[in-house]
MARDRENKOL-386738 format. One record per atom (N, C-alpha, C): residue in one letter; x, y, z. Coordinates in pm, whole numbers, plus 50000, padded with zeros to 5 digits. Atoms other than C-alpha are relative to their C-alpha. Example, Ala and Ser with C-alpha at 12.3 -4.5 7.8 and 13.67 -1.06 7.14 Angstrom:
MARDRENKOL-386738
A500894988150000;A512304955050780;A500905012050000;S499184988149994;S513674989450714;S499235010950073;
//
This chain:
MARDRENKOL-386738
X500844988250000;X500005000050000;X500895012450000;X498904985250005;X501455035249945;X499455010850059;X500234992449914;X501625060650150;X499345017249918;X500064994050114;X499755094050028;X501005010650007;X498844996850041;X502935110750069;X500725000349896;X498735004750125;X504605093949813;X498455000649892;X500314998250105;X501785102049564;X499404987850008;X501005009650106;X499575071949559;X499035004650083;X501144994850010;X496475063049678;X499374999750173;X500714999649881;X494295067549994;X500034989850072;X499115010449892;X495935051450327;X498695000850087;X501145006549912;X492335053450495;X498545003849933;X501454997550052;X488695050450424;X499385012850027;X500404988549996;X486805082750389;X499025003950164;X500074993249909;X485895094750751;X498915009650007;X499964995149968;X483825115150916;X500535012750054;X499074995849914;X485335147251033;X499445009750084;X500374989049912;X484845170451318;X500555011550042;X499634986849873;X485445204051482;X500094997850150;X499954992449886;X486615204951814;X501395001050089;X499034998549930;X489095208152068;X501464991750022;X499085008549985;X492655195352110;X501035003350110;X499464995649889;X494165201252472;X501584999950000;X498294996250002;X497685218552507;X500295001450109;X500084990649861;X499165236552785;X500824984450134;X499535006349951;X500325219453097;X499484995050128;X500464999649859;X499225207053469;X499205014750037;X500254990349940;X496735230453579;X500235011349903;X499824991250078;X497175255053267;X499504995149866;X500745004050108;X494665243553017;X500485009049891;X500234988050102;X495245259052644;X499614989749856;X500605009550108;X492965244552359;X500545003149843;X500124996950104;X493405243052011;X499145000449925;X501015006350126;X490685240251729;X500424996049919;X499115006650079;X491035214051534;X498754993049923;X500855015550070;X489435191551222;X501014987950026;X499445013249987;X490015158051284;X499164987449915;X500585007150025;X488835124951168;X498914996650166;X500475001849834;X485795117351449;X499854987150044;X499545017649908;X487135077651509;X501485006850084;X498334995049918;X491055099651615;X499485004450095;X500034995949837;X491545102751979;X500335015450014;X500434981450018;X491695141252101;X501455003649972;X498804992850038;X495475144652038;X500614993249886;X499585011350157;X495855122751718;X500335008749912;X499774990350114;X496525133651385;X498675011649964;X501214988650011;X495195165451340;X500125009449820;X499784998950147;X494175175150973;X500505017649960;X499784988050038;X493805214350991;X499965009650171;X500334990449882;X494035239551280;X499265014749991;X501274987350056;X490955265351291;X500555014050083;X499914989849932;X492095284451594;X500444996750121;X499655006049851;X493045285051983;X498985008450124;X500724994149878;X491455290052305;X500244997550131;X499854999549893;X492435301652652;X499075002750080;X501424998249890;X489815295952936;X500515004850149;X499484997049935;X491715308153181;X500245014249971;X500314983650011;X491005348353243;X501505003850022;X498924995149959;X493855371853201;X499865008750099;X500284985449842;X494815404953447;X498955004549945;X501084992750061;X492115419353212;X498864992450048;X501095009150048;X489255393053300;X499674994449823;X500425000350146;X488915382952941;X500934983549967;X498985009850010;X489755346252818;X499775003249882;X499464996250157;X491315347652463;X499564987949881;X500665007750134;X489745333452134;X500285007249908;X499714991750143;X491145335351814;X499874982749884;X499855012850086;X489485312751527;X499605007549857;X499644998950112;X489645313251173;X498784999349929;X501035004650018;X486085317451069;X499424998349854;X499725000650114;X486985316150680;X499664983550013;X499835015650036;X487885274950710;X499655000550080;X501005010349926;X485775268550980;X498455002949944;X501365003950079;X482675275250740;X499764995349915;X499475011350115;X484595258350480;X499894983850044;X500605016149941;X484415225450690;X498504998750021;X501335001049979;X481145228950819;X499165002149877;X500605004250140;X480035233550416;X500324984849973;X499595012649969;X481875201650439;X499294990349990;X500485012749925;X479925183750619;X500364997950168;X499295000949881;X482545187350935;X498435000750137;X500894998949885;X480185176551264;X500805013150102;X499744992349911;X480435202551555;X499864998650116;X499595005749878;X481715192251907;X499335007250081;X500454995449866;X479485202352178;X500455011850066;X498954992149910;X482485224652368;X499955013849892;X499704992150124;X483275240152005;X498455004849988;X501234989149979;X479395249551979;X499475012850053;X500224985949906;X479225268152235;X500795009049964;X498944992150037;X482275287352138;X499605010149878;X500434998750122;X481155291551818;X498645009749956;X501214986849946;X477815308151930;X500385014050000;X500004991849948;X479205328652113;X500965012749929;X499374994650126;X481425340551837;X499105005749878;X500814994250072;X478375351051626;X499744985749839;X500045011950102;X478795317451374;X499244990549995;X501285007549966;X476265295651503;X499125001850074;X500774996949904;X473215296351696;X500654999750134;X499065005249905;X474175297752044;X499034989350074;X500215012349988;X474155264652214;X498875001250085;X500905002749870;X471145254852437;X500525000150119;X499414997449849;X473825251452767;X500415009650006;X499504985449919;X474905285652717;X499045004450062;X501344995949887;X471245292552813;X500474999050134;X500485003349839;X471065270053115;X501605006050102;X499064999949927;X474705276153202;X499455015050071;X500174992549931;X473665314353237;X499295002550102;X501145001449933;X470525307753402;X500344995750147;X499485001549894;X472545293453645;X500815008550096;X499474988949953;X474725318253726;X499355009550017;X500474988249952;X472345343953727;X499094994250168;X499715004049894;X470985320054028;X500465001750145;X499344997649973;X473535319554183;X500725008250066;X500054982350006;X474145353954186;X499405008150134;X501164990049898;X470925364954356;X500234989750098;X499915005049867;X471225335454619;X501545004150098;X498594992849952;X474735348154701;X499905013650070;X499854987149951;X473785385554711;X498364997750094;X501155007149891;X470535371854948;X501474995650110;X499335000749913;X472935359855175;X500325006150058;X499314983649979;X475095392255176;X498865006550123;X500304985849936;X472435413055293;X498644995050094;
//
């Protein structure tokens, strides 16, 4: 069989592929990448294209940092490319897709939260 390196022909069957996350960073210092992948590859496997990165971890500014490529990530998703749950939400919230149903509840929660906290306070 030949590798498609060397110019022949296709070393795996045509795939699925997905959008989402590929964890960097170190102990305690999460830093994601965006990534297409095939969606049978494990989360740090071969990775076909890189869309973008994302730090969830707030700087001195409060602000965690997102920077994705929203040219080829609508080029996959014409594709066909599925969209990872994590990456949804992201993606929302970026103005590119609806935003996800748990950003709802997540806020819903926090706003919660919030008022049972400042109930306490006072």
């Amino acid at each position: 069989m030949l590798f498609p390196a060397a110019g022949g022909a296709r070393a795996t069957y045509q795939t699925a592929k997905v959008i989402r996350f590929a964890r960097h960073g170190c102990a305690n210092r999460p830093f994601f990448h965006i990534v297409v992948m095939d969606k049978k590859v494990e989360r740090q496997g071969h990775v076909i294209e890189q869309l973008g990165t994302f730090d969830p971890l707030v700087n001195e500014r409060g602000e965690k940092l997102c920077s994705i490529n929203l040219e080829r990530t609508c080029h996959w998703i014409g594709q066909g490319a599925h969209v990872a749950d994590s990456c949804a939400m992201l993606l929302g919230l970026s103005g590119l897709l609806p935003i996800h149903p748990r950003g709802f509840i997540e806020a819903w929660r926090n706003r919660r939260a919030e008022a049972q906290k400042s109930q306490k306070e006072s």
